[in-house]
MARKOLBA-709327 format. One record per residue: residue in one letter; x, y, z of N, C-alpha, C in turn; residue number from 0. Coordinates in nm, 2 decimals. Layout:
N
  tise      nx      ny      nz     cax     cay     caz      cx      cy      cz  kemar
     A       X       Y       Z       X       Y       Z       X       Y       Z    NUM
...
***
This chain:
114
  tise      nx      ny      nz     cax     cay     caz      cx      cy      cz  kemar
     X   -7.23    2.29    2.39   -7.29    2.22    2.51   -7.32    2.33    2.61      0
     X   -7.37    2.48    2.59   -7.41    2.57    2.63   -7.57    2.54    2.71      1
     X   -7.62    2.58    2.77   -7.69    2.63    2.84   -7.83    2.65    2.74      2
     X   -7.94    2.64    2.71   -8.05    2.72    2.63   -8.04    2.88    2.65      3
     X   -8.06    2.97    2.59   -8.05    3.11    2.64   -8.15    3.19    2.51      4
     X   -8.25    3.25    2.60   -8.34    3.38    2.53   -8.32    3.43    2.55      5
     X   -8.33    3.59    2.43   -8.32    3.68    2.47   -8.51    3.72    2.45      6
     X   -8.59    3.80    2.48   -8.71    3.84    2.47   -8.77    3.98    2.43      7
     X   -8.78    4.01    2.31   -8.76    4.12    2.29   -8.90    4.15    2.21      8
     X   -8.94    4.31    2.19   -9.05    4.32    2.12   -9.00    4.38    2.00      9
     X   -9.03    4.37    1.90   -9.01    4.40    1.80   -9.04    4.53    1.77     10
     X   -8.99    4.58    1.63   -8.99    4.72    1.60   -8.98    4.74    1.47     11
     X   -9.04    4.83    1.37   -9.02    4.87    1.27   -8.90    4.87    1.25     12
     X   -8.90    4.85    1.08   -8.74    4.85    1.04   -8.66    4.96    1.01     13
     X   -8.71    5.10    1.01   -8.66    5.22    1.02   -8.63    5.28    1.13     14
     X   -8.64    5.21    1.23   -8.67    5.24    1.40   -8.49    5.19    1.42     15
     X   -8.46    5.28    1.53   -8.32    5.23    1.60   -8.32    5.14    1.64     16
     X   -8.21    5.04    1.63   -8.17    4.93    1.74   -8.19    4.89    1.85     17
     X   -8.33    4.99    1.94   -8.38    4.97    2.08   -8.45    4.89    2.13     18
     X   -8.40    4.75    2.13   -8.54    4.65    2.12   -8.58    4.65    2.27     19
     X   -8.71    4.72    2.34   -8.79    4.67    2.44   -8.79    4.49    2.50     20
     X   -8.69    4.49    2.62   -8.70    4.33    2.68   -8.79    4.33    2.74     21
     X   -8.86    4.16    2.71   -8.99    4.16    2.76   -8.94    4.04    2.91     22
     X   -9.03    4.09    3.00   -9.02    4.04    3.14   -9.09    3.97    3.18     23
     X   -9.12    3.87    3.31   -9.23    3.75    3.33   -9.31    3.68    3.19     24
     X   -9.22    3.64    3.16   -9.29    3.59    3.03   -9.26    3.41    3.07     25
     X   -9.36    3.29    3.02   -9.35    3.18    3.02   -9.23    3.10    2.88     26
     X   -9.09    3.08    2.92   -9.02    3.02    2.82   -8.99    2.90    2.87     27
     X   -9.05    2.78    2.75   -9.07    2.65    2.76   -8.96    2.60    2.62     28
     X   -8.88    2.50    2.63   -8.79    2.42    2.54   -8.85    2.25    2.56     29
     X   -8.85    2.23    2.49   -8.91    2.11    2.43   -8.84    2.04    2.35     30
     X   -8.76    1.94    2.36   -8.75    1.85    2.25   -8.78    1.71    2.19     31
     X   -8.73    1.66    2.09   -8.78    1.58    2.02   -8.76    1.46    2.08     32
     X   -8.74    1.42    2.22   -8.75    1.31    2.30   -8.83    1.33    2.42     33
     X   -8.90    1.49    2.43   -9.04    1.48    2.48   -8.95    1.53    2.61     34
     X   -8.83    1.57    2.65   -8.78    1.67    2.77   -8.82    1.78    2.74     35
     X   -8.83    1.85    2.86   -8.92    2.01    2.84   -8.86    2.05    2.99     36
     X   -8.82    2.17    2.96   -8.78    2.27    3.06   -8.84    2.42    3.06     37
     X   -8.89    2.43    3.16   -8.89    2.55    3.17   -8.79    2.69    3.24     38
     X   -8.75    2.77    3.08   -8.64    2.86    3.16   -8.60    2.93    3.28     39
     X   -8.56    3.02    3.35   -8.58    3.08    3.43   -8.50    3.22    3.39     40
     X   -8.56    3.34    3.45   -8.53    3.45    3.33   -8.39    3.52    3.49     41
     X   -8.30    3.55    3.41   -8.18    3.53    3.49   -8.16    3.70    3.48     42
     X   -8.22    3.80    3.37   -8.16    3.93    3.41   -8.33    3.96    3.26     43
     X   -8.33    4.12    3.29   -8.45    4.14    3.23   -8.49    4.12    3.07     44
     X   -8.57    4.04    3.04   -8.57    3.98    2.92   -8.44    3.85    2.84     45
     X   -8.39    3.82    2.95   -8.32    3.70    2.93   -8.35    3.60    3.01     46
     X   -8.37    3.46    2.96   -8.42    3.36    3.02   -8.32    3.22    2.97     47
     X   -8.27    3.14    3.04   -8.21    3.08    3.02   -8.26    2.93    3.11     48
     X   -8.14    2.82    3.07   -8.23    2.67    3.09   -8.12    2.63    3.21     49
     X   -8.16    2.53    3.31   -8.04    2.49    3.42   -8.04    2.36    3.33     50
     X   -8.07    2.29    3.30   -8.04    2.11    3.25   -8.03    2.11    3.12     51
     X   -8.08    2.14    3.02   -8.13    2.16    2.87   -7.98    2.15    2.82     52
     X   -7.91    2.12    2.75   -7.81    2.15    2.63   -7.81    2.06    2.49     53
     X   -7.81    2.19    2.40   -7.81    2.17    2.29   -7.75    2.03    2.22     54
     X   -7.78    1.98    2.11   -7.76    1.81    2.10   -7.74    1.86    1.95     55
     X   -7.64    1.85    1.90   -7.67    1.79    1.70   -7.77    1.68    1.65     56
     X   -7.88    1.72    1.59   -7.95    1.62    1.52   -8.10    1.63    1.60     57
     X   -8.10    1.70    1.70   -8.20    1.74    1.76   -8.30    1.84    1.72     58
     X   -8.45    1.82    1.74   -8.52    1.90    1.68   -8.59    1.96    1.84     59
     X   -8.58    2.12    1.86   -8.65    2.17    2.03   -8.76    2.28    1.98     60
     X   -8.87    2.24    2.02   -8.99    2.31    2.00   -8.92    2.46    2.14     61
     X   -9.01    2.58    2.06   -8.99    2.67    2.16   -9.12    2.71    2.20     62
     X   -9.19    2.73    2.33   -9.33    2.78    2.32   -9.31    2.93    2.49     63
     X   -9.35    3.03    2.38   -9.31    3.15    2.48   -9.51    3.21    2.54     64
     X   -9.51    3.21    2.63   -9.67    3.31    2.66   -9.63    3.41    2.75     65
     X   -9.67    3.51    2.70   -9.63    3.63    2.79   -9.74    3.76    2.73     66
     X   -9.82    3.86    2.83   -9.96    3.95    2.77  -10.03    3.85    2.68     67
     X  -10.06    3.77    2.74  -10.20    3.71    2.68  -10.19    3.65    2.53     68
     X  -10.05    3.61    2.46   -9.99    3.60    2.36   -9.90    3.49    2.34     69
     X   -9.97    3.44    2.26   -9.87    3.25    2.24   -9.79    3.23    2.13     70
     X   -9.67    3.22    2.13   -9.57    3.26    2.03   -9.45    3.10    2.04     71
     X   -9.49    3.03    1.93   -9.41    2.91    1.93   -9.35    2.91    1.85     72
     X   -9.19    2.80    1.80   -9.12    2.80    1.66   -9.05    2.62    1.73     73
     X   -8.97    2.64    1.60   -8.90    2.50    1.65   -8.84    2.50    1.52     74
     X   -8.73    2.46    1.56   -8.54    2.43    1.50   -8.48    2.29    1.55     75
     X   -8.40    2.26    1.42   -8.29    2.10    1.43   -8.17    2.19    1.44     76
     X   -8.04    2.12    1.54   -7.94    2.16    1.52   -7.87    2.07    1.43     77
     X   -7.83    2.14    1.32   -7.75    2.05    1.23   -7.60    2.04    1.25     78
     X   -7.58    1.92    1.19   -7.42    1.88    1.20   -7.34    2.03    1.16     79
     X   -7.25    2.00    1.24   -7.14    2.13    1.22   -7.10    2.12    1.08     80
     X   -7.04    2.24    1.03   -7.02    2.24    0.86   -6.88    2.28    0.89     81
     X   -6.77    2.14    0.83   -6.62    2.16    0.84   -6.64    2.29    0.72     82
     X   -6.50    2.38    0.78   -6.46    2.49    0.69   -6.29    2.46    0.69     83
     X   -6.30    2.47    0.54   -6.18    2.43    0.46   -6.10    2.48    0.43     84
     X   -6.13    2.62    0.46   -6.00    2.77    0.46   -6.14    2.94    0.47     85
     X   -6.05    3.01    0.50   -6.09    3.12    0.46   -5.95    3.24    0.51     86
     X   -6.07    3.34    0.38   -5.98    3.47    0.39   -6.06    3.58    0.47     87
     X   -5.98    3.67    0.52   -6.03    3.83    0.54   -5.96    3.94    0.48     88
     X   -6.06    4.06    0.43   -6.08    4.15    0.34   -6.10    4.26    0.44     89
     X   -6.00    4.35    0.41   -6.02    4.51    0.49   -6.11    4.57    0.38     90
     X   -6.27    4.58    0.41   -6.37    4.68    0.28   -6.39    4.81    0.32     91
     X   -6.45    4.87    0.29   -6.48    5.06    0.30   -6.60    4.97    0.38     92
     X   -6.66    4.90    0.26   -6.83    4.88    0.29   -6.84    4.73    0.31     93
     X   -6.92    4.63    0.35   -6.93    4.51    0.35   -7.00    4.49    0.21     94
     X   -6.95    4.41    0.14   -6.98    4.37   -0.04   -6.88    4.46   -0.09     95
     X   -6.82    4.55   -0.06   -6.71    4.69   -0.13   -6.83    4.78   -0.15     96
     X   -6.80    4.85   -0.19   -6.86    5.02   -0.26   -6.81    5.11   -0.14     97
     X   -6.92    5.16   -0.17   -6.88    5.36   -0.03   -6.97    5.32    0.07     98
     X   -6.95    5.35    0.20   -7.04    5.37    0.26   -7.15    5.45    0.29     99
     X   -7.24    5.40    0.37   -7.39    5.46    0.37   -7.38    5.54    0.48    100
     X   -7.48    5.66    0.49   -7.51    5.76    0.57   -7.37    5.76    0.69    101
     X   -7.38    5.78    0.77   -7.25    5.80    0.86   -7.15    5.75    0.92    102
     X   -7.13    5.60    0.81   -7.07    5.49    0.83   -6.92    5.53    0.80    103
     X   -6.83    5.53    0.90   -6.71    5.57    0.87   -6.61    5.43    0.90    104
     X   -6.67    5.37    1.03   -6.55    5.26    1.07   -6.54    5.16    0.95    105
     X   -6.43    5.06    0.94   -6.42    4.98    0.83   -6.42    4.85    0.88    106
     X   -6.46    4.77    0.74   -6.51    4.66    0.79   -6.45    4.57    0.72    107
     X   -6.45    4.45    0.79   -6.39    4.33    0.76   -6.55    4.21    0.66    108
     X   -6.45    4.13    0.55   -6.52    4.09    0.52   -6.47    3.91    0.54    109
     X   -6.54    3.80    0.58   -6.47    3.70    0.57   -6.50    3.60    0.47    110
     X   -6.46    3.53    0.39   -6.52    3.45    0.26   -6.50    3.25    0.33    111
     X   -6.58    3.24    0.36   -6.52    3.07    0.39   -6.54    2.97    0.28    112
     X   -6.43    2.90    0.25   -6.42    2.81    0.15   -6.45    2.70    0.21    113
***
């Protein structure tokens, strides 16, 4: 029962570092399937977030973003929560096991939910 929250970012090749460019004055509209529509207000640079909007199970929210001359929409159901029945954790080298890659030294946890 969170708040709506974007982050706004430009995208990057997949060889490229983790640097994603936040995008700024951009138009973020939420929409949903009872026809309420907010528009976000961007609270810190490239984050935009909703004052009334919270998320609903079973709900379908249109997203419609314009920002440089560029119209970028999607839309998602929040589905029922998925009971979890048990799980374990696994101290790995690598996530899946094997060795790690290029200069991957810290270790990783893996969790399996039943």
């Amino acid at each position: 029962n969170e708040p709506a929250t974007v982050i706004l970012t430009k995208s990057i090749d997949l060889d490229e570092p983790n640097n994603f460019e936040k995008v700024s004055d951009a138009s973020v509209r939420i929409t949903d399937n009872a026809g309420k529509t907010e528009l976000l207000y961007e609270v810190a640079n490239g984050v935009y977030t909703s004052q009334m909007l919270r998320g609903e199970i079973g709900k379908t929210y249109s997203l419609l973003i314009e920002s440089n001359n560029k119209t970028i929409t999607s839309q998602c159901k929040i589905p029922p929560a998925v009971p979890i029945d048990s799980f374990t954790v696994i101290n790995s080298i690598y996530p899946g096991g094997g060795s790690p890659r290029g200069n991957q030294s810290a270790p990783f946890y893996e969790v399996k939910l039943i």
